[in-house]
N, C-alpha and C positions, 0 to 999 in steps of 0.2 A: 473627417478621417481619424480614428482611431491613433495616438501614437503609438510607436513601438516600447516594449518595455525593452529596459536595457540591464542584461544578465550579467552577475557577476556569479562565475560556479566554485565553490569551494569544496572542494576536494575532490578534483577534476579526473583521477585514473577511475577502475572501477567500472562501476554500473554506470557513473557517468561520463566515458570514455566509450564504453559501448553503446547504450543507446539514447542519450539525452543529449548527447553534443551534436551527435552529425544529423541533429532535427532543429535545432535553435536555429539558427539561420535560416531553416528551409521555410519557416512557419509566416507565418502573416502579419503576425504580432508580437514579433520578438527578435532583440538581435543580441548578441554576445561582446561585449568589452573585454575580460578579461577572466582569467582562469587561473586557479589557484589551487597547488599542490604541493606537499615535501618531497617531491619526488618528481620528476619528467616535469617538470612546468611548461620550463621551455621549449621544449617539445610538442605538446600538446597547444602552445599557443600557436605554433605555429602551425601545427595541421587546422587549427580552426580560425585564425586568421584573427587573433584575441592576444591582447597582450597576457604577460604572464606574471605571475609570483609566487612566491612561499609564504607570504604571510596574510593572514587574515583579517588583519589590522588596513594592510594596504586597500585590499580589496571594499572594506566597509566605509574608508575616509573616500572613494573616488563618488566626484560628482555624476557620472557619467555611466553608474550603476542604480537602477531605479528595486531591482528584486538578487535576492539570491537565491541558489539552489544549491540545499546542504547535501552533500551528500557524501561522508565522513563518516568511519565509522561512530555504531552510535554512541560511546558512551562519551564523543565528543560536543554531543548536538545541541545540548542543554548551556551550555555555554556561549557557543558558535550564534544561535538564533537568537539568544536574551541579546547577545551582542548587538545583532544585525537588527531588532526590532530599537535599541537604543539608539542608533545607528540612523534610524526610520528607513531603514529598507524593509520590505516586503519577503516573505519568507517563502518556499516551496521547500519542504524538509522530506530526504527519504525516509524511508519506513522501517522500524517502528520509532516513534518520535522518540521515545527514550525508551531507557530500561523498566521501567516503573510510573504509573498513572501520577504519583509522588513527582518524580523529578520533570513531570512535564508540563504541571502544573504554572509551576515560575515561567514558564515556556511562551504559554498562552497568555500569562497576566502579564507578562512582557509586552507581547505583540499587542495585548491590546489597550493598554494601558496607551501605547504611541502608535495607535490607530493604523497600524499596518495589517495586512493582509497576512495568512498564515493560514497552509492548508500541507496536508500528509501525501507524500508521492505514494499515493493507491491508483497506480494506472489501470487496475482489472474497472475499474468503473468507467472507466476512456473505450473500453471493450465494446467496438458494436453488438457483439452479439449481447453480451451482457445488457448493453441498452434497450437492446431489443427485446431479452428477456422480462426485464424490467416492466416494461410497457405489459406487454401479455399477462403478467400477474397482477399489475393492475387493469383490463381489460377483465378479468374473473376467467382466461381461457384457458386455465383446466381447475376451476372450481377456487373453494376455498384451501388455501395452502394448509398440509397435512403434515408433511414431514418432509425432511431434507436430506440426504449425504454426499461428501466430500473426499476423494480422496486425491493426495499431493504430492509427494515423494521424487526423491532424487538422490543417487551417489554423492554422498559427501565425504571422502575419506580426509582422515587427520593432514592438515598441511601446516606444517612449522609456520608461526607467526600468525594465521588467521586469523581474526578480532571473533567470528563467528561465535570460535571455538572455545574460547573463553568468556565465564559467565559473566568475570567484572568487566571485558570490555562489551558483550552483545548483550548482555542481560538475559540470554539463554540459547536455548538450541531451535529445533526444528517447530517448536509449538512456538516459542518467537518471531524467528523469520520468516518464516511459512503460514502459520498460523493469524499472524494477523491479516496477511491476505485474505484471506479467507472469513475470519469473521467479521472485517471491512464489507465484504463480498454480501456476505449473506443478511447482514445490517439494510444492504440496499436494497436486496428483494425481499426480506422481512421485517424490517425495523428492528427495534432496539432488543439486545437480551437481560432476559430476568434472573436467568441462575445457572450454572456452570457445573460439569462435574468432570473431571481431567487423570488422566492417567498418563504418566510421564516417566520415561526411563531412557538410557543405554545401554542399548542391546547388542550393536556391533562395532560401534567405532572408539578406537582409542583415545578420547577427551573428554572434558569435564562437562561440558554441556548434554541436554537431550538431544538424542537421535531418532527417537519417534515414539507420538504421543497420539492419542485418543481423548475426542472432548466431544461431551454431549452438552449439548447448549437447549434449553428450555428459552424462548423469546417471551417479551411480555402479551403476546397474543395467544401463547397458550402451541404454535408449531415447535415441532421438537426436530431436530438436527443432533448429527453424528459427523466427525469430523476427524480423517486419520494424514495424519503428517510425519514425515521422514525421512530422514537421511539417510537410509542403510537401503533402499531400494532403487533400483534402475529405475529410468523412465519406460524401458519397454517393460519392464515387471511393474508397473506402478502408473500409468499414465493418468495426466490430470482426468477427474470426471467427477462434475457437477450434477447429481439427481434430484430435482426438485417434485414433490408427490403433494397434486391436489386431491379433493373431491369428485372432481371429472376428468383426470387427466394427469400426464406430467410431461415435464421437459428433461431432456435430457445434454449433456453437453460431454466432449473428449476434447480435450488438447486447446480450449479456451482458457484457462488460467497459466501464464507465463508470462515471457518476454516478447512472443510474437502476437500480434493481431489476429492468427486463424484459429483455425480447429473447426470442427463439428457440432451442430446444434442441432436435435431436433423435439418436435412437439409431439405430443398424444393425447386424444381426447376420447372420450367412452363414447360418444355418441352425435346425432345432428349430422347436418352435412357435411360439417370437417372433419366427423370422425376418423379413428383411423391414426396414423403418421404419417409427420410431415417433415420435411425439412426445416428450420427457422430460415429466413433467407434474411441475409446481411452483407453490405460489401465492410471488409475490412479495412478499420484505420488505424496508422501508427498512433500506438494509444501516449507512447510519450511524448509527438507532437498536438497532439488534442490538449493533454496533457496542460501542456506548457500555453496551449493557444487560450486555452478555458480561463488559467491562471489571467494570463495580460489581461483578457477584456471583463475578470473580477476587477482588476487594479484598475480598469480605462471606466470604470462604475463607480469608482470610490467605494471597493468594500471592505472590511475592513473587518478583526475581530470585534466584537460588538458583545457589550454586558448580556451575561444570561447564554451564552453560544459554547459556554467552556463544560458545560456537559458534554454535548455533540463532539466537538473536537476529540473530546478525551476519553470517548464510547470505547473505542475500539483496546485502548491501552488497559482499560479499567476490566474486559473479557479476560485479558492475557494475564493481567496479573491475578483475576478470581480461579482461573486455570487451573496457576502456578499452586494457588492456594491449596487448592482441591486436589493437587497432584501430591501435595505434603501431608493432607489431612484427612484424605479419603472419604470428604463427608461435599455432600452439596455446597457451593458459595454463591451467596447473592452478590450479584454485580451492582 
């Protein structure tokens, strides 16, 4: 029997108050010790039945914590996780690891240096449909992959104190937050990217960060992807939608990249018996119990950052900042 890991969450309100807490206990492979916040601790410990604190120190000295799950904002993370990897806890860190492919570096030589585990809360890959995406493109069912686009957008207006919203605490705006989903996302149904070309501004909202950006992404396979992300658009003016364009076919996807498990998938092929459109059929799962369940039975595996793997980890970081570049420089950047 598998044991349980034993969670220590540091920085417990947030993303992780809505959907990371009230699934740690539900899952198979995981239970909650204690939670940790500057704000409601105690509160929050007690709705999850978790002792509580404000320091992060505490949380990393307890025996009875086997992983943690940062999720702070980020320009604290690079500290938090070098810690918790000294520590020899095990890491699940929200997204994006840091502000910079740079600062997250020491991140991962941390982690692996003391042979803990350390992976990026990208729950869109916990996404059945996504999975199931995934499979079909490897299957070849609508040919060889052509081209892709994305579009992601949400109301973000200025709110006093935000970390978002400030560049030195999020490292950016919507091609940040947003964006790295997204090119996590398309990593996983096309592999790695070759080169970057980014357009980035504020267009409506009153902060320093970007509010909505456009990146075309060239992959080392030679498929080319478009990518629009923003803050200044509704969801009903803007709803998530994933088009991926084969040689025989495409997929299509509405309202699978978020915080819930659903939305809409479907397939197209030119021809054959399946021609036509289809539905993708998927039952939905809480991707941030998947999430958290996937983590444990890495850790009940003994896996661990491992020499040669700090490309991979740092793929995603290394898009955003060629981006960033290419949104400064207006010329192509190799990732």
């Amino acid at each position: 029997m598998v044991k349980k890991v034993r969670w220590g969450v540091i920085g417990a309100g947030g993303i992780a108050n809505r959907q990371t807490l009230p699934v740690i206990s539900k899952t198979k492979n995981c239970s909650l010790s204690v939670v940790m916040d500057i704000t409601g601790a105690e509160e929050l410990g007690r709705t999850y039945g978790a002792d509580a604190t404000e320091s992060v120190d505490e949380v990393l000295a307890r025996d009875d914590v086997d992983a943690v799950y940062v999720a702070t904002p980020v320009h604290l993370h690079a500290e938090q996780v070098i810690a918790a990897a000294k520590a020899g806890k095990h890491v699940l860190c929200e997204k994006p690891l840091a502000r910079t492919a740079s600062e997250a570096r020491p991140m991962v030589d941390a982690c692996r240096d003391a042979g803990v585990l350390l992976r990026e809360a990208y729950m869109l890959r916990c996404h059945e449909a996504h999975r199931s995406i995934a499979r079909l493109l490897q299957e070849g069912a609508i040919g060889k992959p052509v081209c892709a686009s994305v579009w992601w957008g949400f109301l973000y207006p200025r709110i006093e104190g935000a970390w978002r919203q400030d560049p030195a605490l999020g490292g950016g705006g919507s091609l940040m937050d947003v964006g790295c989903h997204v090119f996590d996302l398309l990593d996983m149904f096309l592999g790695p990217v070759a080169r970057v070309a980014c357009r980035a501004n504020t267009l409506v909202q009153d902060y320093a960060v970007d509010d909505n950006a456009t990146t075309l992404l060239e992959f080392e396979s030679g498929v080319q992807a478009s990518v629009i992300t923003s803050f200044c658009l509704s969801g009903s003016t803007m709803p998530t939608r994933l088009d991926l364009f084969g040689s025989g076919g495409a997929i299509h996807t509405v309202g699978t990249m978020g915080q819930e498990p659903g939305g809409e998938a479907a397939i197209y092929r030119e021809s054959g018996d399946a021609g036509g459109t289809r539905p993708v059929e998927y039952t939905p799962v809480n991707t941030y119990a998947r999430q958290l369940d996937e983590f444990a039975a890495s850790v009940a595996r003994g896996e661990a950052v491992r020499a040669g793997s700090e490309a991979e980890i740092l793929r995603t970081m290394a898009v955003v900042d060629a981006a960033y570049e290419s949104a400064k420089t207006g010329r192509f950047v190799e990732v």
